[in-house]
LUMLUMBA-207889 format. One record per residue (C-alpha): chain; y, z, x. Coordinates in steps of 0.05 Angstrom, whole numbers, plus 5000, padded with zeros to 4 digits. Example, Ala and Ser with C-alpha at 12.3 -4.5 7.8 and 13.67 -1.06 7.14 Angstrom:
residues 2
<lummar->A | c2->4910 | c3->5156 | c1->5246>
<lummar->A | c2->4979 | c3->5143 | c1->5273>
END
This chain:
residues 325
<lummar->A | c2->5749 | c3->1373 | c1->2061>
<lummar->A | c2->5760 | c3->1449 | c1->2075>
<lummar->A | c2->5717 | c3->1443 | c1->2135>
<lummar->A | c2->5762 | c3->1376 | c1->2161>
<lummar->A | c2->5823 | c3->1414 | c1->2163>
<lummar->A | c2->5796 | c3->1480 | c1->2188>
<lummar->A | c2->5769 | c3->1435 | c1->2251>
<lummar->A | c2->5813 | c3->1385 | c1->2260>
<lummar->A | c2->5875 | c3->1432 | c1->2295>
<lummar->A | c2->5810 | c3->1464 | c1->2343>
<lummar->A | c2->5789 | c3->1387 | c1->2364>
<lummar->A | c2->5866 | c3->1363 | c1->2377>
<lummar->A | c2->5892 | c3->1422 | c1->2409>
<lummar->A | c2->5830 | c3->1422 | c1->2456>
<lummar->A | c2->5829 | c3->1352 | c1->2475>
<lummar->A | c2->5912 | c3->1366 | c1->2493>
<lummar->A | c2->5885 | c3->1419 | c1->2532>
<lummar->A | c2->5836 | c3->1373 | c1->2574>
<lummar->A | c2->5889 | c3->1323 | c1->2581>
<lummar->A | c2->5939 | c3->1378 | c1->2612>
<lummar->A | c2->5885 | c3->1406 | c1->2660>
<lummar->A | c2->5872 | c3->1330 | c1->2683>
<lummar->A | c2->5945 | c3->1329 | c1->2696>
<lummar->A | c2->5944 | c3->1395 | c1->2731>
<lummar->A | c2->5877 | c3->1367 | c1->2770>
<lummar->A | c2->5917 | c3->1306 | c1->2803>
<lummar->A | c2->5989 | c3->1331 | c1->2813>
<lummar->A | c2->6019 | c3->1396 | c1->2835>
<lummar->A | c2->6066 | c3->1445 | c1->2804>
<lummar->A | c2->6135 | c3->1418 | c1->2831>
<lummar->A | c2->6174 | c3->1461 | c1->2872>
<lummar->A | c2->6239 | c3->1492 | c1->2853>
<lummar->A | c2->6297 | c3->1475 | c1->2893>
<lummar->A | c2->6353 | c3->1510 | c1->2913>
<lummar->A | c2->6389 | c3->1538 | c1->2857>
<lummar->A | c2->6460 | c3->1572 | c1->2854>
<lummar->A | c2->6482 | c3->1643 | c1->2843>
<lummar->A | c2->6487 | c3->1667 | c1->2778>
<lummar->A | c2->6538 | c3->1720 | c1->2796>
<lummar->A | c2->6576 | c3->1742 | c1->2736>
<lummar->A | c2->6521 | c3->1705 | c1->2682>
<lummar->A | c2->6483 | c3->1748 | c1->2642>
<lummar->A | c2->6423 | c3->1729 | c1->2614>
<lummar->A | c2->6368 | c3->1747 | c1->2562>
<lummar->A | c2->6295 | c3->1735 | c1->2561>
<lummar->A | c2->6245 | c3->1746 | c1->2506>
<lummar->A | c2->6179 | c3->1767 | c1->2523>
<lummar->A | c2->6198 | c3->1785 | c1->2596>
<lummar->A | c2->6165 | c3->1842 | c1->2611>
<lummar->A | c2->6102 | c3->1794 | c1->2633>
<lummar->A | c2->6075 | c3->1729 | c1->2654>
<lummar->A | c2->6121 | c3->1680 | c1->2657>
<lummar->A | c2->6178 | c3->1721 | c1->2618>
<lummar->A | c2->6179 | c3->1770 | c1->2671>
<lummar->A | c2->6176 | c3->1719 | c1->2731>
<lummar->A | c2->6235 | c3->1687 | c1->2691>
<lummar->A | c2->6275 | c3->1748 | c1->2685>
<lummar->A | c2->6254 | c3->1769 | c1->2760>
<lummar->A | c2->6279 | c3->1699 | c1->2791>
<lummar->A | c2->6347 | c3->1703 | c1->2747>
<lummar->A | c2->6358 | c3->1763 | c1->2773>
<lummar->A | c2->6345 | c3->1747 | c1->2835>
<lummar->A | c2->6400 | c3->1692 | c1->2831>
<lummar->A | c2->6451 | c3->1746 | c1->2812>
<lummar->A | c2->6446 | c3->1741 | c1->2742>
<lummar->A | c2->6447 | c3->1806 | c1->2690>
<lummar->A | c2->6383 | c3->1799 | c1->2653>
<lummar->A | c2->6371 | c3->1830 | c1->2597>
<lummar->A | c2->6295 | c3->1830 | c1->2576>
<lummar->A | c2->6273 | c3->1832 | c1->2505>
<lummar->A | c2->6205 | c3->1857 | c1->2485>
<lummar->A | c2->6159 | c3->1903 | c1->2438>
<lummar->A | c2->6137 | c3->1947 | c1->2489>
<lummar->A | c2->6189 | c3->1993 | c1->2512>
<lummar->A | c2->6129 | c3->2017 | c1->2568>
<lummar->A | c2->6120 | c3->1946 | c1->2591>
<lummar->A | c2->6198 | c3->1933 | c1->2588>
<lummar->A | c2->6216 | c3->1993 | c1->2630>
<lummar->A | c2->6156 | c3->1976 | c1->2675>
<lummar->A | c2->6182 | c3->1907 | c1->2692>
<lummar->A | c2->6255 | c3->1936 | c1->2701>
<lummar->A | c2->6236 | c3->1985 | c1->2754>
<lummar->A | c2->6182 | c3->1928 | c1->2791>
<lummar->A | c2->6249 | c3->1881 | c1->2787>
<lummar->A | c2->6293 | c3->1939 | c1->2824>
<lummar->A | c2->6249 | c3->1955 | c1->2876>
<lummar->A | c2->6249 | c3->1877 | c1->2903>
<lummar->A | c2->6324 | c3->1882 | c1->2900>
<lummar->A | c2->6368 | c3->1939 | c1->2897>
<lummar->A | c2->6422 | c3->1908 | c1->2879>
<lummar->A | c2->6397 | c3->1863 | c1->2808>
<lummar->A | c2->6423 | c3->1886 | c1->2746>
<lummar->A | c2->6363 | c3->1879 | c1->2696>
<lummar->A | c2->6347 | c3->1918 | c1->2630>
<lummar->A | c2->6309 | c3->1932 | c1->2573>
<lummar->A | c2->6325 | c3->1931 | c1->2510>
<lummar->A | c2->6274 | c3->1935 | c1->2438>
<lummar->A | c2->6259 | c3->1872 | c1->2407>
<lummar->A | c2->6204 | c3->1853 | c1->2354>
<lummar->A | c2->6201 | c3->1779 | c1->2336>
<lummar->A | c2->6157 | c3->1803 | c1->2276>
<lummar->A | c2->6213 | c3->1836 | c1->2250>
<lummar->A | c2->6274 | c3->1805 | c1->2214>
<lummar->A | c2->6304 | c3->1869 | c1->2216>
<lummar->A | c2->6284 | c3->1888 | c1->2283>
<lummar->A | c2->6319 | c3->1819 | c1->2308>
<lummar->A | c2->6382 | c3->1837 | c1->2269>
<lummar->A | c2->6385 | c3->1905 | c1->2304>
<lummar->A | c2->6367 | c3->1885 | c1->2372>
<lummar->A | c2->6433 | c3->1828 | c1->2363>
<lummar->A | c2->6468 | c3->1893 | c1->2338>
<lummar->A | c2->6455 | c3->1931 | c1->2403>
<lummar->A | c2->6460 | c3->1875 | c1->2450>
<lummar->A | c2->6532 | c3->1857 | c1->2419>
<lummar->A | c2->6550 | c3->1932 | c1->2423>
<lummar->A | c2->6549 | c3->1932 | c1->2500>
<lummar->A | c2->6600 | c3->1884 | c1->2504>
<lummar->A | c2->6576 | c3->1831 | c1->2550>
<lummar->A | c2->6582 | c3->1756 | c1->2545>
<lummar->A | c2->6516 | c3->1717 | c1->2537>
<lummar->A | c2->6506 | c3->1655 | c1->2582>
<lummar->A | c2->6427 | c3->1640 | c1->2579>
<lummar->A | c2->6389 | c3->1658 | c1->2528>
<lummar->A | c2->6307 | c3->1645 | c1->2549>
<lummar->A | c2->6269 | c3->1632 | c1->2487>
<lummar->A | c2->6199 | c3->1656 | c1->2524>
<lummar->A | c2->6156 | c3->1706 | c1->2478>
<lummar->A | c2->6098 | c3->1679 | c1->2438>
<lummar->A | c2->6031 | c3->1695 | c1->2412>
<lummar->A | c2->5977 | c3->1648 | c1->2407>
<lummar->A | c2->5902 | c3->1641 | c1->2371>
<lummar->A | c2->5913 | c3->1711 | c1->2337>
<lummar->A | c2->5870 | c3->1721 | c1->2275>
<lummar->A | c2->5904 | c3->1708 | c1->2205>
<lummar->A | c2->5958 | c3->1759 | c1->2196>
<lummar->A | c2->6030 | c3->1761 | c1->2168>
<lummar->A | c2->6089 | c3->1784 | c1->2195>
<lummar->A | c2->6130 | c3->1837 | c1->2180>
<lummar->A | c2->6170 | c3->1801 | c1->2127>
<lummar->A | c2->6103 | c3->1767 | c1->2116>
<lummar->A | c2->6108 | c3->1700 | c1->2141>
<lummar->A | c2->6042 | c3->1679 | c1->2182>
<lummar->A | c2->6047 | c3->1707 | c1->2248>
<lummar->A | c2->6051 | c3->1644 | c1->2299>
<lummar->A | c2->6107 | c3->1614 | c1->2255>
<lummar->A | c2->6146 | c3->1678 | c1->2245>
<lummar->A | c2->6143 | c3->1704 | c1->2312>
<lummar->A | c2->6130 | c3->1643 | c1->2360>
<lummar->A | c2->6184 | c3->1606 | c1->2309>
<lummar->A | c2->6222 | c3->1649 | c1->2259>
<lummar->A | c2->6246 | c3->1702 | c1->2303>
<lummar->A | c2->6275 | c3->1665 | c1->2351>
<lummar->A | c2->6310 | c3->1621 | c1->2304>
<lummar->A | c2->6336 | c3->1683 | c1->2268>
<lummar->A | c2->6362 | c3->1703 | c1->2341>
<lummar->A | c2->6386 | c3->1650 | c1->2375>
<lummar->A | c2->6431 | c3->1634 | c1->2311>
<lummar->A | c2->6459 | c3->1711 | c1->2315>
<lummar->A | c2->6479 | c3->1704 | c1->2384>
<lummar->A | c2->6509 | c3->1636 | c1->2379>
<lummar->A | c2->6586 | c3->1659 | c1->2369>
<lummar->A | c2->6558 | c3->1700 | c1->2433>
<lummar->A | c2->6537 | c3->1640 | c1->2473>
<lummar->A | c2->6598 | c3->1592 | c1->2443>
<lummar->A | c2->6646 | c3->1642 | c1->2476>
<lummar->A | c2->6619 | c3->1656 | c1->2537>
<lummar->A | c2->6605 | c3->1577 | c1->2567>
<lummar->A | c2->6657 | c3->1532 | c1->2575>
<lummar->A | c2->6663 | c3->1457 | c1->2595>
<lummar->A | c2->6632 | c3->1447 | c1->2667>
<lummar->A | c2->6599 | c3->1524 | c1->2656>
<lummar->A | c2->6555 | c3->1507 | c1->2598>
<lummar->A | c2->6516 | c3->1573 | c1->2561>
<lummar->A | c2->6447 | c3->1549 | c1->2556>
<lummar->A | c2->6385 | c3->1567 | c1->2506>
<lummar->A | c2->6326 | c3->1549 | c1->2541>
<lummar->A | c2->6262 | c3->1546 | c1->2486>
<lummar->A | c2->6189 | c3->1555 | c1->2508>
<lummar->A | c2->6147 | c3->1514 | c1->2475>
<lummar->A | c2->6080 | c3->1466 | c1->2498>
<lummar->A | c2->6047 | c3->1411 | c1->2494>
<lummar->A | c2->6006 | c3->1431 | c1->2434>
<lummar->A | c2->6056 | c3->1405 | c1->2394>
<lummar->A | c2->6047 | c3->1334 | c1->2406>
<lummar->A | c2->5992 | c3->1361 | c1->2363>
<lummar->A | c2->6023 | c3->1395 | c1->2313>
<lummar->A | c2->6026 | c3->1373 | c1->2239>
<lummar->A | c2->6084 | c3->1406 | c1->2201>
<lummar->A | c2->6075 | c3->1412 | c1->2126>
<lummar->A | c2->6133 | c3->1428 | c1->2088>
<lummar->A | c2->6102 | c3->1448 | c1->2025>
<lummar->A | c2->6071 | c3->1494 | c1->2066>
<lummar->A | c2->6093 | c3->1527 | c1->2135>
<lummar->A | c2->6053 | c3->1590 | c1->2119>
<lummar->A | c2->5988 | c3->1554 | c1->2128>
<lummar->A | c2->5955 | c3->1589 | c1->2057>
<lummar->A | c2->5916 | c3->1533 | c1->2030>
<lummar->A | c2->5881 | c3->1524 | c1->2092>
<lummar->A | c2->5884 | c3->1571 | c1->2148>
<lummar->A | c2->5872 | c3->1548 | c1->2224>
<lummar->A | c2->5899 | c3->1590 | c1->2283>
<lummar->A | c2->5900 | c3->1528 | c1->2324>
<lummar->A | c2->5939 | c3->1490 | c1->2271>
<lummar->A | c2->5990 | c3->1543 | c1->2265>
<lummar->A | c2->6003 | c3->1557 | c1->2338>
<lummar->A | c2->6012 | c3->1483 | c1->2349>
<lummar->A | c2->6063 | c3->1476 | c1->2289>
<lummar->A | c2->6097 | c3->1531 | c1->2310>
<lummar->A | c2->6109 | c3->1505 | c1->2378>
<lummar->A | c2->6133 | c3->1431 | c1->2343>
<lummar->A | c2->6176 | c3->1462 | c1->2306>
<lummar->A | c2->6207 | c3->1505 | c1->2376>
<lummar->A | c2->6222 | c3->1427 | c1->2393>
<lummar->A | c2->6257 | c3->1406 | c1->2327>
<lummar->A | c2->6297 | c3->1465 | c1->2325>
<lummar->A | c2->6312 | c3->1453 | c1->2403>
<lummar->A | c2->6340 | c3->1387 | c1->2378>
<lummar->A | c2->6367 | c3->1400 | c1->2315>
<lummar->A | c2->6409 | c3->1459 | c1->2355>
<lummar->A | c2->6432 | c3->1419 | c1->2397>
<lummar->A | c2->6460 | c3->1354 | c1->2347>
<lummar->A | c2->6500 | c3->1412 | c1->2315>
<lummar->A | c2->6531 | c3->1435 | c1->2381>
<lummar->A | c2->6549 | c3->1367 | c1->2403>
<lummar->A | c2->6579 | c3->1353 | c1->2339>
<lummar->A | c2->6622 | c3->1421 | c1->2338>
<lummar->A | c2->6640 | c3->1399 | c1->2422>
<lummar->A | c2->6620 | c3->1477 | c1->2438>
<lummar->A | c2->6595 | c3->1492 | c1->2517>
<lummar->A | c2->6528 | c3->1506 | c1->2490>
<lummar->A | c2->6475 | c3->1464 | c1->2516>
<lummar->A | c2->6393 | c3->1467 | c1->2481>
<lummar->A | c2->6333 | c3->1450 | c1->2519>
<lummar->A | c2->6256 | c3->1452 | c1->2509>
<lummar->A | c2->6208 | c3->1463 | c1->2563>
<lummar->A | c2->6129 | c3->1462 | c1->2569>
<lummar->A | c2->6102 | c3->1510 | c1->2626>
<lummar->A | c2->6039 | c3->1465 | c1->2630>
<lummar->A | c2->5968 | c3->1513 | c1->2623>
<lummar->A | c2->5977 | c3->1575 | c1->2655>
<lummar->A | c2->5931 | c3->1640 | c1->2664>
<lummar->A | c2->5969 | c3->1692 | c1->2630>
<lummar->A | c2->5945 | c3->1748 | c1->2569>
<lummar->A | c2->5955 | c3->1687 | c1->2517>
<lummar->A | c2->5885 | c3->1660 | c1->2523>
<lummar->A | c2->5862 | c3->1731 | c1->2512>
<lummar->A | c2->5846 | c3->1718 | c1->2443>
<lummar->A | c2->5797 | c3->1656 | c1->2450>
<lummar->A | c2->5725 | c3->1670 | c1->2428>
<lummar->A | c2->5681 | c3->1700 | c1->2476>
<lummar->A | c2->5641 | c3->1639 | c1->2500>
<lummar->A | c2->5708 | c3->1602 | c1->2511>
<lummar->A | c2->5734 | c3->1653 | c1->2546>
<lummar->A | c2->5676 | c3->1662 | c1->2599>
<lummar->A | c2->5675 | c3->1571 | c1->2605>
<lummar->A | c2->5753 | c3->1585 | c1->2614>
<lummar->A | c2->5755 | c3->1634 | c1->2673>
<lummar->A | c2->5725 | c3->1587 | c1->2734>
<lummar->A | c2->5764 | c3->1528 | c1->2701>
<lummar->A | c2->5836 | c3->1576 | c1->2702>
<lummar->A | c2->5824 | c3->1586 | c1->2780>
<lummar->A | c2->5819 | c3->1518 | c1->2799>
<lummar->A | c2->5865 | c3->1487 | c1->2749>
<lummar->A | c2->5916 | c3->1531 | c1->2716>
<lummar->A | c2->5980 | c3->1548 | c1->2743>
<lummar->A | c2->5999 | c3->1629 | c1->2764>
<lummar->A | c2->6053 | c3->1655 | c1->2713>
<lummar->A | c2->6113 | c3->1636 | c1->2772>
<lummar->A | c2->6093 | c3->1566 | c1->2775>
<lummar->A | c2->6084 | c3->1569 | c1->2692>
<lummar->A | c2->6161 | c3->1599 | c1->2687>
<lummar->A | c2->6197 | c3->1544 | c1->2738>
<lummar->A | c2->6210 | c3->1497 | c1->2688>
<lummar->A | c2->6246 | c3->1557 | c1->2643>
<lummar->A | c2->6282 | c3->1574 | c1->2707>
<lummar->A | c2->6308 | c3->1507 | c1->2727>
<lummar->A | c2->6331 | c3->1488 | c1->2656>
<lummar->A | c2->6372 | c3->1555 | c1->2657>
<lummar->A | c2->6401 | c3->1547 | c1->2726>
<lummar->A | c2->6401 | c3->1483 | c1->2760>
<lummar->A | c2->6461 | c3->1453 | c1->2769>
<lummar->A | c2->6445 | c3->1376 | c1->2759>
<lummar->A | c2->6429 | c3->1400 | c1->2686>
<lummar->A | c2->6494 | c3->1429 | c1->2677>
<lummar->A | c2->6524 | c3->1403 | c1->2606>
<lummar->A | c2->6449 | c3->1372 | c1->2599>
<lummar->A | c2->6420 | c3->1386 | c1->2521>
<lummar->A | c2->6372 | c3->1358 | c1->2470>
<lummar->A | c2->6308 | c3->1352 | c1->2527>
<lummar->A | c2->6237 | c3->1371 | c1->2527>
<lummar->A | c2->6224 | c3->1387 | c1->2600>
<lummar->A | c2->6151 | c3->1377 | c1->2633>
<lummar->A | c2->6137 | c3->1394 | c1->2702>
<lummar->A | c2->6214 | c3->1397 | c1->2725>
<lummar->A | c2->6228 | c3->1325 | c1->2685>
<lummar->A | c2->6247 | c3->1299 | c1->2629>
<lummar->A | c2->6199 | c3->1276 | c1->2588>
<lummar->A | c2->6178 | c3->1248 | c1->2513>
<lummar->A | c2->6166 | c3->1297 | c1->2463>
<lummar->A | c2->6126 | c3->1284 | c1->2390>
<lummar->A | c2->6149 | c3->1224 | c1->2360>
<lummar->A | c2->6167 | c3->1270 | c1->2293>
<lummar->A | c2->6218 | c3->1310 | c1->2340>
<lummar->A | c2->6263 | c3->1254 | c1->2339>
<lummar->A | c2->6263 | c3->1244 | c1->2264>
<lummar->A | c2->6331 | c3->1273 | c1->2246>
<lummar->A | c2->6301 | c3->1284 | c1->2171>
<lummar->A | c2->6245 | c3->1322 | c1->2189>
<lummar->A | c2->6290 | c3->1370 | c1->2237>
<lummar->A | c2->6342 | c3->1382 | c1->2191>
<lummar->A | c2->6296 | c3->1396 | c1->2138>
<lummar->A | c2->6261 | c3->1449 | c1->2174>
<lummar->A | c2->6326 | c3->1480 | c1->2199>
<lummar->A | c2->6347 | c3->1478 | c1->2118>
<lummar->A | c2->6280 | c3->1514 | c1->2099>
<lummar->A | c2->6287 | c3->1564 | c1->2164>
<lummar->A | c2->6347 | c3->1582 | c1->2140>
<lummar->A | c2->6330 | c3->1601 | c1->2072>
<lummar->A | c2->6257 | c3->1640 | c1->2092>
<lummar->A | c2->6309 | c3->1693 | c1->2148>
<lummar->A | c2->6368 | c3->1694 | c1->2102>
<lummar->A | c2->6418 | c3->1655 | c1->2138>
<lummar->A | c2->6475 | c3->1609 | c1->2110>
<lummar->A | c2->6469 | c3->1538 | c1->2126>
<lummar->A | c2->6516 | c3->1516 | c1->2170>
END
């Protein structure tokens, strides 16, 4: 039985990934189209000091917006901020200390952000980790659900007065959440989010990215019902070659190189799904999606069960130390 569970996740989250790369095979990444100036917008991005964080952040700023990136490197951060300035001298992009595996860190990095004084129109839900070996968190929840998951529900609900103030009607703020099409995949057990009685790094990236989508959703029923300018989308990048598959086993790794040149998509291609749901104007006021390729498309059947999404939120809220709301 132990053996089931422990290769179960590995089996579905591998035939998902065949099924994207046939996808991939037979239709191109689509093309982004124009998009408007962000003048005045500012913007934060987790994770985007690399791969398709950074080539979020760079395009946003490119628009005009401010971006703000968030990350755990401070070397990477300032890295990316410098590359960003010298293709334009005139982008405003920074970097500021963020670690998802860190309750506290998250608090502090809402602390400094809110300090500066600036409004918040796009929050980019982008940083993730994925296949790591069984570890725990700073606060000790298992590392794909507390970072990939935890941490950016602990954020996004901190900056929320932040993002309710700074949109308006016809000018929505947006959270844009990363997540993939693992979670079509992903089995969510309430009795147990941690994964303990049966650990699988497969199983618990792809539950952390299904629950990305319920919280997308369940974000977004509570700002429709409150009628606040904030709109909530989900987006899947597709398979793309960036440091996440760094952690596969060896002989995985060395079948997935020649496959990743012919079939995956570069890191800007990966990030123009995150880009268009933060900037395009036909989305404007647009919330409540999981976004595939630059469409709409059908997420997990689960994600639309308003039971399972609002116990998950309940549960969330308890394991970061928020009030319900």
């Amino acid at each position: 039985m132990w053996l089931l569970s422990f290769i179960l996740p590995i089996l579905r989250l591998y035939l998902v990934g065949v099924k994207v790369l046939l996808y991939q095979l037979f239709n191109k990444s689509f093309t982004l189209p124009v998009l408007p100036t962000q003048n005045g917008r500012v913007a934060i991005v987790t994770g985007g000091a690399r791969g398709m964080g950074y080539e979020t952040a760079r395009h946003l700023a490119s628009l005009g917006m401010h971006v703000v990136i968030a990350g755990n490197s401070e070397e990477e951060g300032l890295q990316a901020v410098k590359k960003i300035h010298e293709e334009g001298s005139e982008v405003k992009v920074e970097f500021l200390f963020l670690d998802l595996c860190s309750l506290k860190s998250v608090r502090q990095f809402v602390h400094r952000f809110k300090a500066r004084a600036l409004p918040l129109h796009v929050l980019v839900n982008n940083a993730g980790i994925m296949l790591v070996p069984e570890g725990k968190t700073e606060d000790g929840f298992e590392l794909h659900f507390g970072l990939n998951y935890l941490g950016h529900f602990l954020l996004t609900n901190l900056l929320l007065d932040k993002l309710k103030r700074s949109g308006r009607h016809g000018a929505c703020s947006r959270v844009v959440t990363m997540s993939s099409a693992t979670h079509y995949v992903g089995i969510l057990n309430m009795e147990d989010l941690q994964g303990r009685s049966c650990y699988s790094a497969h199983g618990a990236y792809s539950q952390s990215k299904l629950a990305l989508v319920l919280f997308t959703y369940h974000l977004q029923e509570k700002l429709t019902a409150g009628g606040f300018p904030v709109t909530s989308n989900a987006v899947d990048p597709g398979m793309v070659d960036t440091d996440l598959y760094n952690n596969l086993c060896i002989p995985a790794q060395a079948a997935k190189k020649p496959v990743a040149k012919m079939l995956f998509r570069i890191p800007a291609e990966g990030a123009s799904t995150s880009i268009l749901a933060a900037t395009a104007s036909q989305l404007e006021g647009v919330g409540g999606c999981y976004f595939y390729n630059g469409e709409r498309t059908e997420s997990a059947d689960m994600t639309y069960d308003h039971n399972v999404r609002a116990e998950l939120w309940k549960q969330s809220c308890a394991l970061v130390g928020l009030r319900e709301i």
